[in-house]
C-alpha positions as CSV (number, residue, x, y, z in Angstrom):
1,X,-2.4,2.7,7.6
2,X,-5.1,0.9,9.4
3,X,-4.5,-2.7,9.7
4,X,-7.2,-5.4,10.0
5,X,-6.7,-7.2,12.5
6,X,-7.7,-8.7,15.5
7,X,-5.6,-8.0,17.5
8,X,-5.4,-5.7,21.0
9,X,-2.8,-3.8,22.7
10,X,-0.5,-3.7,19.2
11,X,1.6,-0.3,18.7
12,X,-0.2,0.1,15.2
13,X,-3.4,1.2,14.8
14,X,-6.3,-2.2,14.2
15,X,-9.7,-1.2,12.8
16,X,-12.3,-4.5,13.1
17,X,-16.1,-5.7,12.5
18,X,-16.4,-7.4,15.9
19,X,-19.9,-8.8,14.9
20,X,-17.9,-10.7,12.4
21,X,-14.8,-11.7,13.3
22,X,-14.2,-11.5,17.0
23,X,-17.4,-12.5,18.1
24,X,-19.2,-14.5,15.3
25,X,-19.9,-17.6,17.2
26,X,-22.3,-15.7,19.5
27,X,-26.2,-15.4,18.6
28,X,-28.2,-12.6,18.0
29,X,-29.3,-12.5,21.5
30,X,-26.1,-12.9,22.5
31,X,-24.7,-10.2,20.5
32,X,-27.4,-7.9,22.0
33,X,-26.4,-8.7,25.5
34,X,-22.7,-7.7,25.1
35,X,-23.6,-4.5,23.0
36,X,-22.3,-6.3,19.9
37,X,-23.9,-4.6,17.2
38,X,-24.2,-5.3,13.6
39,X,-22.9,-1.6,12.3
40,X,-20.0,-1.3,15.5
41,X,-16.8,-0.8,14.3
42,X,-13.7,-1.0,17.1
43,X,-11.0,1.1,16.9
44,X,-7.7,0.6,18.3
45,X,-5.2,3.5,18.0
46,X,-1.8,3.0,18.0
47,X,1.3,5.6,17.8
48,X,1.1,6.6,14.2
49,X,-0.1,10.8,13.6
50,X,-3.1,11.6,14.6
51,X,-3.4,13.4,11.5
52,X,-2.2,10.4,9.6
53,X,-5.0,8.3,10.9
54,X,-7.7,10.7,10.7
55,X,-7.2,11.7,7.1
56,X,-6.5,7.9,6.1
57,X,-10.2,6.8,8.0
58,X,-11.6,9.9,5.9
59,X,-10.5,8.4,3.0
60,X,-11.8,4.8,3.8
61,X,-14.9,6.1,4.5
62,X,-15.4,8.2,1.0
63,X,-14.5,5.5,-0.8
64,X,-17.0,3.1,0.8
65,X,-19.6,6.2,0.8
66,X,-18.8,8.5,-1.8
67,X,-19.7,11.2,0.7
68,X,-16.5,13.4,2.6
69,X,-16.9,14.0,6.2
70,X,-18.7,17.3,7.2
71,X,-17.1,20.4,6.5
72,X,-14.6,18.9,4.1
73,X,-15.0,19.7,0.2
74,X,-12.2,17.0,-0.4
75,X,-9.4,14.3,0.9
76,X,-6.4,15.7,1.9
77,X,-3.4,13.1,0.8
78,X,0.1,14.3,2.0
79,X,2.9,13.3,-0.8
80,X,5.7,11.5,1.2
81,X,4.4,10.9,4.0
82,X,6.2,9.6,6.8
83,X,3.8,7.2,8.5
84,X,2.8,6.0,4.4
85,X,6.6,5.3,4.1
86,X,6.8,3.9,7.2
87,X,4.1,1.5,6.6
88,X,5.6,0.7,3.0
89,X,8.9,-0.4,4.3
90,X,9.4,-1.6,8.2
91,X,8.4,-4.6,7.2
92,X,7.5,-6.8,3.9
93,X,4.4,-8.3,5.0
94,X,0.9,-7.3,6.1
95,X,-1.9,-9.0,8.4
96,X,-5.4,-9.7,7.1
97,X,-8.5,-10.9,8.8
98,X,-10.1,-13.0,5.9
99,X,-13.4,-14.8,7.1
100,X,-12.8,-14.3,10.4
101,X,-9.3,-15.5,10.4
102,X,-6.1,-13.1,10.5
103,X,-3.8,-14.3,8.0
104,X,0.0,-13.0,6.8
105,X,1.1,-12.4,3.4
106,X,3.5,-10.7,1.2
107,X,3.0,-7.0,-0.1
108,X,3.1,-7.0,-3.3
109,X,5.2,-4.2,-5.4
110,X,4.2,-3.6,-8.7
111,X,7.5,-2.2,-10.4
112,X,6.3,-0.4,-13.6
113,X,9.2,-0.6,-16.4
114,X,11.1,-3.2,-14.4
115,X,13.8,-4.6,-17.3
116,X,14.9,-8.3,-17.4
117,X,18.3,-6.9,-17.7
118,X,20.1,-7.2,-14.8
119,X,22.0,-4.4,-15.0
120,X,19.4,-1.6,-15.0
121,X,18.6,-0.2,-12.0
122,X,15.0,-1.2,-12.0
123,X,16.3,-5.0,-11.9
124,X,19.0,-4.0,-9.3
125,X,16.1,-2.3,-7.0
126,X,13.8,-5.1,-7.4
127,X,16.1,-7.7,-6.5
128,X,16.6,-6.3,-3.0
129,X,13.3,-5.7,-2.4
130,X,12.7,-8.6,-3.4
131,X,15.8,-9.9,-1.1
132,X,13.8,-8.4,1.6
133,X,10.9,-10.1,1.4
134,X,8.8,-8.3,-1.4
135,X,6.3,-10.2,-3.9
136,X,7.6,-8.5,-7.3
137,X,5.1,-7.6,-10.0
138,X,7.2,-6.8,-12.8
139,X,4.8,-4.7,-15.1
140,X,6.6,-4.0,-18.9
141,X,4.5,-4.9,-22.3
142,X,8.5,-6.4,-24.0
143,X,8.8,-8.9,-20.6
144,X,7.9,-12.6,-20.1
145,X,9.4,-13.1,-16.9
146,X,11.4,-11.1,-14.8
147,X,12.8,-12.5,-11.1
148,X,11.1,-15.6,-11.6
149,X,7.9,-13.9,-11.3
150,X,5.1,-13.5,-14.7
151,X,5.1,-10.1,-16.5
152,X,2.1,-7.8,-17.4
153,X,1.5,-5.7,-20.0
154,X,0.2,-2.7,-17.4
155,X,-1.5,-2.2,-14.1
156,X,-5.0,-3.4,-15.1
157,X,-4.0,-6.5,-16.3
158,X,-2.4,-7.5,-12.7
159,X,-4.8,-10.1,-11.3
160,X,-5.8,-9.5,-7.2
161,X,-4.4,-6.2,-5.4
162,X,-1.4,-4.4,-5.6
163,X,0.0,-2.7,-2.6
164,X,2.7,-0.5,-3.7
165,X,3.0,0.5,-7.6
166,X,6.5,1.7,-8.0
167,X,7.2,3.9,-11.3
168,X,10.7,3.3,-13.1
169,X,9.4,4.9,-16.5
170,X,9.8,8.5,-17.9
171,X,8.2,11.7,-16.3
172,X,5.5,11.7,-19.4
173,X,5.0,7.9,-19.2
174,X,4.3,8.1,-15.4
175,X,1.8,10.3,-16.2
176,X,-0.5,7.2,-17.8
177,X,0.9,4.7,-15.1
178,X,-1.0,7.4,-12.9
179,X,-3.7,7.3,-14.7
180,X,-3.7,3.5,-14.6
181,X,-3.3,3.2,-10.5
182,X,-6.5,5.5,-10.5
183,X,-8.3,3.0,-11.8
184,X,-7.0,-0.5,-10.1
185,X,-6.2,1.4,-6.8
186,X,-3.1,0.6,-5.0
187,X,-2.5,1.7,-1.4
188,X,0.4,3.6,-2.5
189,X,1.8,5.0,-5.7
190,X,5.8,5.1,-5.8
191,X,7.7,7.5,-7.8
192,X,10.8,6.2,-8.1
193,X,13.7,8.5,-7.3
194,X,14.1,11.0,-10.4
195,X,11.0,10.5,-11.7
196,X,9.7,13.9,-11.0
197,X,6.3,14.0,-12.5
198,X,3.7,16.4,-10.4
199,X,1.2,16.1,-12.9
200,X,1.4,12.4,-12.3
201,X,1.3,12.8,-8.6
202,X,-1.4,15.0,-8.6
203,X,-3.7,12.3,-10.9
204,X,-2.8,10.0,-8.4
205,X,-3.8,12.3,-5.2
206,X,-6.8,13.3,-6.2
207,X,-7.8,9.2,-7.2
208,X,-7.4,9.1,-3.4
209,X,-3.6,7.2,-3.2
210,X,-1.1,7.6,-1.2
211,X,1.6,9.1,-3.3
212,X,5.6,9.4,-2.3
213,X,7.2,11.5,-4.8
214,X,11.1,11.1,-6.0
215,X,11.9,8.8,-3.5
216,X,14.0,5.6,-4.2
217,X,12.5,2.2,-2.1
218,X,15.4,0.6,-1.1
219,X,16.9,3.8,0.1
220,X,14.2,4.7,2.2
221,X,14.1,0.8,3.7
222,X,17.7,1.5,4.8
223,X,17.0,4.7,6.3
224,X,13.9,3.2,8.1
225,X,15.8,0.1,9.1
226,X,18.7,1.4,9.9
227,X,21.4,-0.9,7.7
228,X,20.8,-3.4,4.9
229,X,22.9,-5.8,3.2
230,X,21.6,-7.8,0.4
231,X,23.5,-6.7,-2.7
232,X,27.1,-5.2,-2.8
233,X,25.9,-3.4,-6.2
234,X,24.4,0.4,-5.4
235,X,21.4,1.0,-7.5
């Protein structure tokens, strides 16, 4: 939920390492002077839940510490939540600050069971969101190729991060795929509308993911969005 970025006076919420980014090209002395310190973090909140970015900092800072923040036992994470939806879908591209400079690129949706054949709705789904702007990861051991983009056999074989893994397999299958995101770690993990597996969700909650459950992707980028066209075909 936290984007980071550079950035000030954005309507979404920026978290930075000033001593590193913003104001690398001063000395140490310099640094002193402006109270620049080496362990200051800057926060800038934007309109998202308060909740929402309290519980997702939490989070960050557990799995950079391994400790929870006093008086907590354990991470909350909220299945389908709004702002993790909202994030997801308003828009198919995300702004990084890599040495120093804020860059753009794709999300990346890793669609687990996504079939070469065009007529199955995991092809139909990620066509659009690929229409939208989406870099596809099909993930299915029997593909080669699927949208023009290389197939893997599962999750931890995807090389570089995965923002959104989005389920299309069985309610006992997803349970494994859950099992799977634990380990590479996706922002969010996706399961796709009719795929009601709680025990999967749960797996995936308590490895610290964001989790919407029984939710289709494209349908919630149209509600977000308010109307899309790409395909005339309804998945």
């Amino acid at each position: 939920m936290w984007s980071h970025v550079a950035n000030v006076g954005d309507a979404k919420s920026l978290i930075i390492h000033p001593a590193s980014t913003t104001h690398q090209q001063l000395s140490a002395e310099e640094l002193q002077l402006t109270g620049v310190t080496e362990d200051l973090i800057r926060l800038s909140i934007g309109i998202e839940s308060v909740r929402d970015l309290k519980n997702d900092l939490d989070r960050a800072l557990f799995e950079a510490t391994g400790q929870a923040p006093s008086g907590k036992k354990k991470i909350e994470v909220v299945v389908n939540d709004e702002g993790v939806i909202r994030w997801a879908l308003q828009s198919p591209t995300v702004h990084e600050t890599v040495n120093g400079k804020e860059e753009q690129r794709q999300k990346t949706l890793a669609v687990v069971g996504l079939s070469g054949n065009p007529s199955r709705p995991s092809n139909r789904l990620a066509r659009k969101m690929q229409r939208l702007g989406y870099k596809i990861i099909p993930v299915n051991p029997v593909e080669k190729e699927v949208l023009g983009e290389k197939a893997y056999p599962d999750l931890t074989s995807v090389p570089g991060p995965i923002d959104i893994v989005q389920v299309f397999r069985s309610p006992e299958a997803a349970i494994e795929v859950s099992k799977e995101a634990a380990q590479v770690k996706p922002k969010i993990f996706w399961l796709q509308e009719g795929v009601i597996s709680p025990e999967a969700a749960t797996i995936a909650r308590e490895a610290g993911l964001d989790v919407i459950h029984n939710r289709c992707t494209y349908k919630e980028a149209q509600r977000i969005r308010g109307s899309i066209v790409t395909y005339a075909c309804e998945i």
